[in-house]
KEVEX-567998 format. One record per residue (C-alpha): residue in one letter; x, y, z. Coordinates in steps of 0.001 Angstrom, whole numbers. Example, Ala and Ser with C-alpha at 12.3 -4.5 7.8 and 13.67 -1.06 7.14 Angstrom:
BEGIN
  residuo     east    north       up
        a    12300    -4500     7800
        s    13670    -1060     7140
END
This chain:
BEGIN
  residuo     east    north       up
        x   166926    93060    28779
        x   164737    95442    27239
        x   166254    99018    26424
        x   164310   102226    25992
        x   166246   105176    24292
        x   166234   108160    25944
        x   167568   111310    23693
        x   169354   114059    25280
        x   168019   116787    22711
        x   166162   116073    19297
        x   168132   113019    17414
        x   168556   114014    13682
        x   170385   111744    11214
        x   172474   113180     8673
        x   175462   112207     6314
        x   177751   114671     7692
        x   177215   114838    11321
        x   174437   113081    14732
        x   174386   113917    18007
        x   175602   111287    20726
        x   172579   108717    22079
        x   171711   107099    25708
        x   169751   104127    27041
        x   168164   103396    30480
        x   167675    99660    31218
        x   163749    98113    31967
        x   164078    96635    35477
        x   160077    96584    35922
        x   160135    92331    35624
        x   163552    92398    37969
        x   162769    90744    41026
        x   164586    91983    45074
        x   166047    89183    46567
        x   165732    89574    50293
        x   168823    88355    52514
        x   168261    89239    55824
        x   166482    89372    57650
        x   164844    86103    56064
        x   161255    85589    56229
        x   159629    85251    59488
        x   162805    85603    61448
        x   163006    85976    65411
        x   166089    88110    66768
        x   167265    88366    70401
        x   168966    91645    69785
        x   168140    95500    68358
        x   170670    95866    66041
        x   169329    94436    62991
        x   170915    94403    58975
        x   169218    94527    56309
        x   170461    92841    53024
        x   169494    92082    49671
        x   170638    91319    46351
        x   172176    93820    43751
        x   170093    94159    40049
        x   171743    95633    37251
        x   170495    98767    36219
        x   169231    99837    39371
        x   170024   103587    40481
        x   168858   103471    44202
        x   167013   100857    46800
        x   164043   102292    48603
        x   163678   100282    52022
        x   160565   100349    54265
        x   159793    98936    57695
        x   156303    98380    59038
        x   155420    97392    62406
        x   153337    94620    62863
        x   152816    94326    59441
        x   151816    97150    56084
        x   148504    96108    55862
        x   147291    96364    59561
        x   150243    98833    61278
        x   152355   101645    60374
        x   155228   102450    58527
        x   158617   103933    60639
        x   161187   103741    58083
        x   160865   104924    54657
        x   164256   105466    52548
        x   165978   105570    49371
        x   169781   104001    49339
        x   172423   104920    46325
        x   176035   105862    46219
        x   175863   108089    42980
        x   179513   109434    43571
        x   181304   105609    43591
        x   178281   104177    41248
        x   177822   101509    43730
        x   174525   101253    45014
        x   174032   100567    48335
        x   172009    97141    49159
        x   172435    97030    52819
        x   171494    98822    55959
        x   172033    98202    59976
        x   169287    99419    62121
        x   168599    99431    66310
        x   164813    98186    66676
        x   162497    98346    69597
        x   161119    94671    70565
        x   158426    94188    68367
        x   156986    92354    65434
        x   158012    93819    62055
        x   157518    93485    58243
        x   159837    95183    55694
        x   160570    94915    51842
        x   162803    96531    48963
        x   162271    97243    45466
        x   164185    98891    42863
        x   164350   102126    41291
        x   166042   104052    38519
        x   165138   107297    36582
        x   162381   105372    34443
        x   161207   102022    36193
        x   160824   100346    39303
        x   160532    96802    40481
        x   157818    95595    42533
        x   158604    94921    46539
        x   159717    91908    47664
        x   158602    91412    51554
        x   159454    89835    54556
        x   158425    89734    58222
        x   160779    89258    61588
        x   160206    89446    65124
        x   162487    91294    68051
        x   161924    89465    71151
        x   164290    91124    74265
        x   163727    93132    76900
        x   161464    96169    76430
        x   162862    99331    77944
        x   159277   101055    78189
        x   158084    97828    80613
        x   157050    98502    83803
        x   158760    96511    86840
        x   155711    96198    89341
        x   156752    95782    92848
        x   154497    93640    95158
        x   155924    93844    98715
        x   156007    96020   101029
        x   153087    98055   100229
        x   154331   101320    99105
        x   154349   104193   102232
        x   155102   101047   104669
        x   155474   102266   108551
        x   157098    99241   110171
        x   159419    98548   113282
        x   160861    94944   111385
        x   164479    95946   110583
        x   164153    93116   108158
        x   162205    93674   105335
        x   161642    91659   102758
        x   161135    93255    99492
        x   159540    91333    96510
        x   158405    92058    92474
        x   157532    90333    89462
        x   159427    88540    87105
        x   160005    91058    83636
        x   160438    89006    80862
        x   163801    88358    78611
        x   165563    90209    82550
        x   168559    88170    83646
        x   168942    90239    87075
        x   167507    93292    88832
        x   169251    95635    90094
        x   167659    96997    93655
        x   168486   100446    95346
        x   168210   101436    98519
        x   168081   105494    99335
        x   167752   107470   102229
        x   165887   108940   102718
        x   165025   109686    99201
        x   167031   109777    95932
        x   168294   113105    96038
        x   170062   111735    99980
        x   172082   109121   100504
        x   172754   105383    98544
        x   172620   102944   100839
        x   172701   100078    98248
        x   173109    99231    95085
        x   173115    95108    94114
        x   172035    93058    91643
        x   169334    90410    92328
        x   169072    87085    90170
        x   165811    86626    91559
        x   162926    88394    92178
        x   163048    88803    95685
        x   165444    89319    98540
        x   165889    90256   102235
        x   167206    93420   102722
        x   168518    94652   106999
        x   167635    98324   107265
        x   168226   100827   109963
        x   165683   103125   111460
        x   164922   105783   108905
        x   162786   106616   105717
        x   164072   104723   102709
        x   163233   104682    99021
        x   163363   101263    97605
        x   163808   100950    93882
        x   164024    97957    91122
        x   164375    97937    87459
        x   164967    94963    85308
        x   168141    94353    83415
        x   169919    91917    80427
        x   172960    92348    78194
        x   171713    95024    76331
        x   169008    97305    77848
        x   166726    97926    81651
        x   163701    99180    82329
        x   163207   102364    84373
        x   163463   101725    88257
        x   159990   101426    90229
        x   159970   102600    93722
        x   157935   102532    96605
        x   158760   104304   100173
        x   159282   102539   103534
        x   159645   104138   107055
        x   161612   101848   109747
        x   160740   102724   112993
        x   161740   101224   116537
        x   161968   103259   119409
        x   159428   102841   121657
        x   157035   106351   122387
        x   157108   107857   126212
        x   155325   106581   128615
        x   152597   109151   129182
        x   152444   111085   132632
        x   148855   111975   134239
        x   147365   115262   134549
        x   143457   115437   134971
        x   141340   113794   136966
        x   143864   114140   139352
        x   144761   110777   141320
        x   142160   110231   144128
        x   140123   113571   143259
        x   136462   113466   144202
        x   133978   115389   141941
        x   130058   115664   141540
        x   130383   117107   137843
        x   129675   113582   135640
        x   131665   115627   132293
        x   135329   114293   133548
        x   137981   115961   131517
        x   141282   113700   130798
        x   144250   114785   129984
        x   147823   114016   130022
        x   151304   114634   128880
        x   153974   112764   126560
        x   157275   113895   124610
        x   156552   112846   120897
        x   159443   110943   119650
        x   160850   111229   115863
        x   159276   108528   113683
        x   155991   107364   112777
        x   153588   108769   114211
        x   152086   108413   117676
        x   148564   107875   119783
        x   147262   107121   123294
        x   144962   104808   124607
        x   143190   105885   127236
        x   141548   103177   129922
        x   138739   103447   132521
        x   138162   100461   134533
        x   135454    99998   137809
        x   137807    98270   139763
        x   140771    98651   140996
        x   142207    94970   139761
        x   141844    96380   136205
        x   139626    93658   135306
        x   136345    95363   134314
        x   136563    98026   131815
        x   133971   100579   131027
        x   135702   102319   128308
        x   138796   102102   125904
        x   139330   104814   123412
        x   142312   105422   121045
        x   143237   109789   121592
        x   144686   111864   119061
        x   145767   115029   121364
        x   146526   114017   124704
        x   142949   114893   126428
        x   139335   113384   126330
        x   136559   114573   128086
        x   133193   112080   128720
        x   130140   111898   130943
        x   130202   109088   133891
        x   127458   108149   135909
        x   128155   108468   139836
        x   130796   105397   140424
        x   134726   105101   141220
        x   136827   104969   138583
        x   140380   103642   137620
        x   142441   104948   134734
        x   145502   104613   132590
        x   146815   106010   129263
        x   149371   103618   126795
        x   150887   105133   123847
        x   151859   103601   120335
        x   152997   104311   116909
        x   152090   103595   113407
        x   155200   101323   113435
        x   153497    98993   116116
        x   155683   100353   118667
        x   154055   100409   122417
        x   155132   102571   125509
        x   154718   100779   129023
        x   151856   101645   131095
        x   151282   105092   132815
        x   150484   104604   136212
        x   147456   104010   137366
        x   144851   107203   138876
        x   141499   107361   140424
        x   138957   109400   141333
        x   134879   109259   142514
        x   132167   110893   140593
        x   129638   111820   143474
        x   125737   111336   142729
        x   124154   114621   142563
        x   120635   115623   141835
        x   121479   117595   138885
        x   121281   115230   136348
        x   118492   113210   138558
        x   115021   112735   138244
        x   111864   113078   140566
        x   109865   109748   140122
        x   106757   110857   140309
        x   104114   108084   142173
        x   100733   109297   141928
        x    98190   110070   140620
        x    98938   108887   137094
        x    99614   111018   134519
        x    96239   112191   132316
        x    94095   111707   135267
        x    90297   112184   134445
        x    88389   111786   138235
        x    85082   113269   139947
        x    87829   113256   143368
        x    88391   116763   143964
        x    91099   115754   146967
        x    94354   114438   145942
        x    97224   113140   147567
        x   100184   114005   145031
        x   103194   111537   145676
        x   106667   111377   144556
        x   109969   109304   145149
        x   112399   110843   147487
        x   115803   111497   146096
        x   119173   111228   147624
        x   121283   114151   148208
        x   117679   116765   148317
        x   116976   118566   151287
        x   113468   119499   149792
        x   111009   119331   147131
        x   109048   122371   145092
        x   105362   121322   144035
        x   103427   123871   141679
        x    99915   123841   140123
        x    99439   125472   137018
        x    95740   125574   135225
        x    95948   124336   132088
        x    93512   126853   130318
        x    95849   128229   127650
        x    97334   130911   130091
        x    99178   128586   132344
        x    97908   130221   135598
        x   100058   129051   138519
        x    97741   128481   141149
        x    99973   126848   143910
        x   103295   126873   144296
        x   104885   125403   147523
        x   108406   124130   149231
        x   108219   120955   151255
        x   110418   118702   153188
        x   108206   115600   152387
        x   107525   113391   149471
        x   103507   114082   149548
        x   101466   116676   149389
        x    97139   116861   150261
        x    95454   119524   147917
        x    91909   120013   146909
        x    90970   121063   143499
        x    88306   122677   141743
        x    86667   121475   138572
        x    89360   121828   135810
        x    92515   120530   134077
        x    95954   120832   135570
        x    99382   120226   134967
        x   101157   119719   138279
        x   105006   119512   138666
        x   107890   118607   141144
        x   111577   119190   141269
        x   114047   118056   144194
        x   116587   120761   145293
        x   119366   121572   147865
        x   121744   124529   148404
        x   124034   124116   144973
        x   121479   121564   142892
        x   117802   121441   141720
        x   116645   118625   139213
        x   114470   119002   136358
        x   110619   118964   136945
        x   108943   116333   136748
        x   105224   117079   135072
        x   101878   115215   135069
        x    98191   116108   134105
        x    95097   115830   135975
        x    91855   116725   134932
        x    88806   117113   137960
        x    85176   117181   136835
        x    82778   116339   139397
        x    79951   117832   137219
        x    77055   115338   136153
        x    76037   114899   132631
        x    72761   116040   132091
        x    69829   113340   131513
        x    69358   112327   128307
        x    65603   113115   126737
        x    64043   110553   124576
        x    62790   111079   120814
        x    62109   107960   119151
        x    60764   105511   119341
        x    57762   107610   120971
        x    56464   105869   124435
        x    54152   102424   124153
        x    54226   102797   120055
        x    53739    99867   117669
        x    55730    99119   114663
        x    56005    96468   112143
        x    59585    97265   110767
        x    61979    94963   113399
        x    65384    97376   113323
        x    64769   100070   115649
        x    65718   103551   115350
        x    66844   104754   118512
        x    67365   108479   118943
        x    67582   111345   122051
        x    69060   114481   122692
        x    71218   115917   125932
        x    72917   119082   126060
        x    76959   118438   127087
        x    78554   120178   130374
        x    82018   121623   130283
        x    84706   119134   131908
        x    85633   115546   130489
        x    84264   113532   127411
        x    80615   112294   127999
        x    78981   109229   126332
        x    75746   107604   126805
        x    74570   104072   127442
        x    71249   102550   126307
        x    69422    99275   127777
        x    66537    97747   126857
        x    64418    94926   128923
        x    61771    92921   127645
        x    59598    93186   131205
        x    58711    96105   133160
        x    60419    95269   136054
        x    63743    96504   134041
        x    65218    92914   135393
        x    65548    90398   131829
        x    68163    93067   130030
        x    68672    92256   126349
        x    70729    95058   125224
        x    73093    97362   126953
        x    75314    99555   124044
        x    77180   102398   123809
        x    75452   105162   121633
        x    77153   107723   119543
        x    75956   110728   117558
        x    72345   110493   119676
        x    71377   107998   117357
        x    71505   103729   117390
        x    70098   101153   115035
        x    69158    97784   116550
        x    67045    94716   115355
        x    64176    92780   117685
        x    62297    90149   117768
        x    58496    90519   117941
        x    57425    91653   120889
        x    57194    94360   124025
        x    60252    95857   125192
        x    61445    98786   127583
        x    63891   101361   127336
        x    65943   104070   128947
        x    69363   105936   128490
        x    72189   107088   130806
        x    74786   109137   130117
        x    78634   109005   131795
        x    81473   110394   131531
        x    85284   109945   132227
        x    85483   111445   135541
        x    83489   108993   136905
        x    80208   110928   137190
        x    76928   109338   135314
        x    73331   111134   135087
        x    69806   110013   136436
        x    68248   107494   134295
        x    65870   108537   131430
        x    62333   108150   131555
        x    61421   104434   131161
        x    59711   104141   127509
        x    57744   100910   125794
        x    57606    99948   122251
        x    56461    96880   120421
        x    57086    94965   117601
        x    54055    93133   116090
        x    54617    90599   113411
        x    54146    91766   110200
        x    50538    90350   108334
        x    51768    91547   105081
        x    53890    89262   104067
        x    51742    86254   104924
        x    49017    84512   102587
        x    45935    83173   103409
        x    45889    79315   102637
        x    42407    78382   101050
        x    41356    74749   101674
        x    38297    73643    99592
        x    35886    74364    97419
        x    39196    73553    94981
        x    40230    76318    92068
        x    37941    76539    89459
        x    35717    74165    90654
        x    32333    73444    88534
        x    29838    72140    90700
        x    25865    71849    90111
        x    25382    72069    94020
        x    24245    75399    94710
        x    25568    75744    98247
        x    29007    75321    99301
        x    30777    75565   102393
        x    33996    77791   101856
        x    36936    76791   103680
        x    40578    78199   104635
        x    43599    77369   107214
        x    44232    79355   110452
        x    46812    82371   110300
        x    48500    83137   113916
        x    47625    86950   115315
        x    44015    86751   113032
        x    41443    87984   115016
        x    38997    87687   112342
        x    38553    87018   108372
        x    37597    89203   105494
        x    35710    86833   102559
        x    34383    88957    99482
        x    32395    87473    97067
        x    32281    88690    93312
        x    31286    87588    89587
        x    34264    86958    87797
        x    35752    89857    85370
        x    33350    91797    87448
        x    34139    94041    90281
        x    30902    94374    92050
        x    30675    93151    95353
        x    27890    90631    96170
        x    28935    89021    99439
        x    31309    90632   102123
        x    31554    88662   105326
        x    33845    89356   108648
        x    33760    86224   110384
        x    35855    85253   113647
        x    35888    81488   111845
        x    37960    79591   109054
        x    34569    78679   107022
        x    31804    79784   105558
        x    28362    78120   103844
        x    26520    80267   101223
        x    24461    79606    98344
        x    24971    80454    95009
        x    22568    81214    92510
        x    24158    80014    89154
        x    26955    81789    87984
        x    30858    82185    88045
        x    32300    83472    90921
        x    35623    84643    92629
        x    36019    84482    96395
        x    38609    85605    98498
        x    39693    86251   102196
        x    41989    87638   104198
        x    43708    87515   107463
        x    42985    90817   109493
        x    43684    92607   113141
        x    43168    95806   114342
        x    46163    97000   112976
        x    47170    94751   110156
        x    45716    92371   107296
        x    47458    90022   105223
        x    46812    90671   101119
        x    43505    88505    99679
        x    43947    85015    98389
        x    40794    84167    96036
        x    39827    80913    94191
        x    37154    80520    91522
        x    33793    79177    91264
        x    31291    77768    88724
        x    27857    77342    90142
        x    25528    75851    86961
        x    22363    73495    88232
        x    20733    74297    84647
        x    20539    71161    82420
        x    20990    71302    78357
        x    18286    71371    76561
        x    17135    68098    74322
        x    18352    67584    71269
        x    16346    67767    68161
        x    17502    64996    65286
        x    17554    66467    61613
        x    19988    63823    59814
        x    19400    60825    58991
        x    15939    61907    58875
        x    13626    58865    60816
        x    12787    56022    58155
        x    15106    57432    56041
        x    16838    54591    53291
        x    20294    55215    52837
        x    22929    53807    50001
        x    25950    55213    51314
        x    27577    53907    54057
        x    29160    56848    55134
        x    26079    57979    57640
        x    26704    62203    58404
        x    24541    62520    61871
        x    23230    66310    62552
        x    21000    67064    65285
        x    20512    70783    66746
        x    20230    72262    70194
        x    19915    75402    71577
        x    23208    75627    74357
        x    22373    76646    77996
        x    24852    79520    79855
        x    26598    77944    82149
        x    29310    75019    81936
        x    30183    73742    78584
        x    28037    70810    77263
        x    29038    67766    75896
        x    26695    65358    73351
        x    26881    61690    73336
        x    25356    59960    70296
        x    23948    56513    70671
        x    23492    54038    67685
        x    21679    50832    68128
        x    20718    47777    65890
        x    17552    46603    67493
        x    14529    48715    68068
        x    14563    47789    71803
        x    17751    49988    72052
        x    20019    46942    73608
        x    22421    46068    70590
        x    24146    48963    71232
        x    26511    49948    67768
        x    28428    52719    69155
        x    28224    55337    71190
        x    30490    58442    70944
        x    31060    61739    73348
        x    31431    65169    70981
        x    31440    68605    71306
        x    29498    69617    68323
        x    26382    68708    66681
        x    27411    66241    64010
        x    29383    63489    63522
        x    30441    61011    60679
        x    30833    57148    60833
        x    30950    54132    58447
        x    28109    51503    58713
        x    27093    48487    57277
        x    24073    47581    55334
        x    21109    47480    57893
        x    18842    48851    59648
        x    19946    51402    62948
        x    18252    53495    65629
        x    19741    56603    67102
        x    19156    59214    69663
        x    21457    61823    71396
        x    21702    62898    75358
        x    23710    66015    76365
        x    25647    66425    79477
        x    27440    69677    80807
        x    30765    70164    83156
        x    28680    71081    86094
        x    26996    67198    86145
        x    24114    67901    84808
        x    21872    66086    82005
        x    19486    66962    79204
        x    16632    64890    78854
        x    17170    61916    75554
        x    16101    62890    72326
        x    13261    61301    70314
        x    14707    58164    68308
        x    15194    58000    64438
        x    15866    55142    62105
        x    17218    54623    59258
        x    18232    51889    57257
        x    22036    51555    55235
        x    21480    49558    51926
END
């Protein structure tokens, strides 16, 4: 082993005299050798001890125990063993542990070095003073009239037996047991009383702490109650009943009544059932006999017998009755000023009070009367009224019973008409209906309109209820008649209104005269035409204007009863156009044009190829000039022959201007032009030229 010198004082060789030396041994590389516990080793009891091996040169041991383990738990023991008087050092240590799981190690020490720990783990597994014995049955604060109870827990672990207590009646009284239980439960015989109950686990070496719970044992049966109020066979007219009744309250758990109200005297048909805290109830019954009895119990499920049983009558009084009131209905609106005001008569009412109060925001009693009967005849001015009746004898009067009734026997006044004014025409088909009436004091007022479509006011074809003086309704075409009437709730309605017309004509505007012939833009060289167009219903005659086109100067402007119309036309282009017309109405023109041209073109005069002329191309350009006539546009035809009698004809050919190019042969040809216009009509024919292709 390694030694390291340690001087006492400062070492100093000489020949004469040195100073004494000393030498602690290295035990850094010694290794603790742990005995016991050994490595993961389980223990069924606290006391635990500790050894390990002995290392020379080691001064003291320091132990430590961790719980679960160092790395993830916390150190409870941390110590240093030596015996420095006997120069022993200690290497063992016995220890009382809590169940648990445990590491600990060693490792050497002296004044210079240490060894490293050497490490270990164990387990404790026993029963754990600090568990908690959890009892199941009874529930705790039990009020019960079993004698037998039987008690019940569950199971604590590493317990051989349980030891149960029984205390009365808590435990600072009396023990009334004390046993021990192998399992976890039993059946325990009590007495009447409050008992604690108590059970903690136990084994060879430690218990839990007792849990308790408390249980009240209760079997004597509570009084049988005694009644007081109704009295038996009392009679009464007040419906609030007041019960009550008396009982000695017995020691124990504690006790309640039930009280019982039956309709017959069997029992059989109860009206009410009420568990009663303090020995008196009071409720409200209608008018009936009645049959009661009170039972008592307690907590513990103890029940007294029956009382015995009482009865008693609530009478019917009028008090808490009602007049029925029969007529007239309530919110009457009438034009009747007489009434007959009826009402159901009550039993136990020797008369009835009727009053009449205005209902004008001063309540104004205007009648007030006392009657024997169940009717009463009154006539009433025009106005609202609340009227009221209540039945009565010497002791009682009911409540009144109210109604309303409102008496207008006023009529409206007669509604005057505005629009539509009286026999007045109109295009537009919805109709604007509108009046005006001044309202008269006394019940809501509306106002009726109807319209006929004779005079006779017989063929109705409206009858509507107008709002706001004002109505909006659509018509066909045609003559209808009118008048309003007003009403209102009471019953009451107005003279009619004067009797007013209107018509609806059908609206020309909108339709189109249909022209039939001459056709659109026709081009004709006949100077008179015969201008046609199609009937158009409620025409009573036709407007036809007649102008030059792009020219808004009148020439011709006809009214004619007829569809037609012959006129003729100097040469020009025209626009014509009619329309549909009454005395009130006329539809918008429809026109057509017109090109009237009875002027034929001029004749041609040939330039190219000149007459006789000797050509040596065959390309032949043909020019000829004329002087163009207004009117339609004109058309040339050029004719090309190959005989001088003109009947071998070469080609002929329609243009528009005055030339034209064409391929020939060699030969000799004859030509001459006519002209032709869109109106029909043609120009003379042009001298004929030859010429001759080479």
């Amino acid at each position: 082993m390694k030694k390291r010198i340690i001087g006492l004082g400062l070492i100093v060789f000489l020949f004469y005299s040195c100073e004494e030396v000393f030498y602690e041994d290295d035990i850094s590389d010694a290794i603790v050798e742990l005995m016991s516990p050994t490595d993961n080793a389980i223990f069924d009891t606290p006391a635990i001890t500790f050894n390990w091996n002995e290392i020379e040169g080691v001064e003291q041991f320091q132990l430590q125990i961790a719980t679960p383990t160092f790395l993830n738990g916390q150190i409870i023991l941390d110590t240093l063993l030596s015996n420095i008087d006997s120069l022993i050092v200690k290497k063992s240590l016995k220890l009382e542990l809590l169940p648990n799981k445990y590491q600990w190690r060693v490792r050497g020490k002296n004044s210079a070095y240490t060894t490293s720990y050497s490490t270990n783990s164990f387990s404790i597994i026993t029963l754990n003073p600090n568990d908690v014995l959890k009892l199941t049955n009874p529930e705790n604060n039990l009020i019960s009239n079993d004698l037998k109870q039987h008690l019940s827990w569950e199971a604590v672990s590493y317990a051989n037996t349980y030891r149960l207590q029984l205390w009365k009646p808590n435990t600072s009284g009396e023990k009334v047991q004390d046993v021990l239980v192998k399992s976890t439960d039993t059946i325990i015989p009590f007495n009447e009383g409050t008992y604690i109950w108590q059970v903690r686990a136990e084994n060879e070496n430690y218990n839990t702490n007792y849990s308790s719970r408390s249980v009240l044992i209760d079997v004597t049966v509570p009084d049988t109650p005694q009644l007081l109020t109704p009295t038996n066979l009392d009679k009464t007219i007040n419906r609030i009943v007041q019960f009550s009744w008396q009982r000695e309250n017995k020691e124990g758990s504690a006790e309640l009544d039930s009280l019982f109200i039956y309709s017959n005297e069997a029992l059989t048909h109860i009206v009410y059932k009420e568990k009663v805290l303090g020995k008196q109830l009071t409720l409200e019954l209608n008018p009936n006999s009645y049959y009661w009895v009170v039972k008592s119990y307690d907590v513990a499920g103890n029940e007294s017998e029956k009382s015995e049983t009482f009865s008693f009558t609530v009478l019917e009084g009028i008090s808490q009755s009602k007049v029925e009131l029969i007529s007239p209905e309530n919110n009457l609106i009438t034009n009747v000023s007489t009434q007959v005001l009826t009402w159901e008569s009550l039993e136990y009412a020797d008369e009835y009070r009727l009053q009449i109060i205005k209902d004008n925001g001063t309540n104004e009693l205007v009648f007030d009367v006392t009657t024997a009967e169940n009717t009463k005849t009154l006539a009433f001015q025009d106005g609202s009224y609340n009227w009221q009746v209540r039945a009565q004898n010497s002791t009682q009067h009911t409540e009144y019973a109210k109604r309303s009734i409102l008496i207008d026997t006023k009529l409206p006044n007669i509604p005057s008409q505005l629009a539509p004014i009286n026999a007045s025409s109109q295009v537009e088909k919805v109709v604007h209906f509108q009046y005006e009436r001044l309202g008269v004091e006394g019940s809501a007022e509306t106002d009726s309109l109807f319209v006929f479509t004779d005079s006779n006011l017989t063929d109705i074809v409206l009858k509507a209820q107008v709002v706001n003086n004002n109505h909006f309704q659509e018509f066909l075409t045609g003559t209808y008649y009118w008048y309003l009437r007003s009403y209102d709730k009471a019953g009451n309605r107005s003279a009619k209104s004067n009797v007013n017309s209107f018509t609806i004509i059908e609206d020309f505007t909108v339709k189109k005269v249909e022209l039939v012939a001459p056709s659109n833009e026709l081009i004709s060289n006949t100077a008179q035409q015969t201008l046609q167009w199609n009937e158009i219903a409620g025409a009573s005659d036709y407007r036809v204007l007649i102008h030059k086109v792009n020219s808004n100067v009148i020439l011709k402007d006809y009214t004619l009863p007829i569809t037609s119309k012959t006129i003729t036309f100097e040469d020009g282009y025209y626009t014509w156009k009619v329309r549909a017309q009454n005395s009130t109405q006329n539809t918008q023109y429809t026109s057509r044009n017109l090109l009237i041209d009875t002027t034929p073109p001029n004749i041609s005069i040939l330039q190219s190829p000149a007459n006789g002329k000797v050509l040596n191309n065959t390309t032949v350009h043909f020019i000829w000039n004329r002087e163009a006539v207004d009117g339609s546009s004109e058309k040339s035809t050029l004719y090309v022959y190959s005989d001088i009698g003109l009947t071998d004809l070469v080609f002929s050919s329609e243009v528009l201007e005055n030339s034209l190019y064409r391929d020939l042969g060699p030969g000799v040809y004859y030509w001459y032009v006519i002209t032709n216009d869109g109106a029909g009509n043609s120009s003379e024919q042009s001298e004929v030229f030859s010429f001759t292709v080479e």
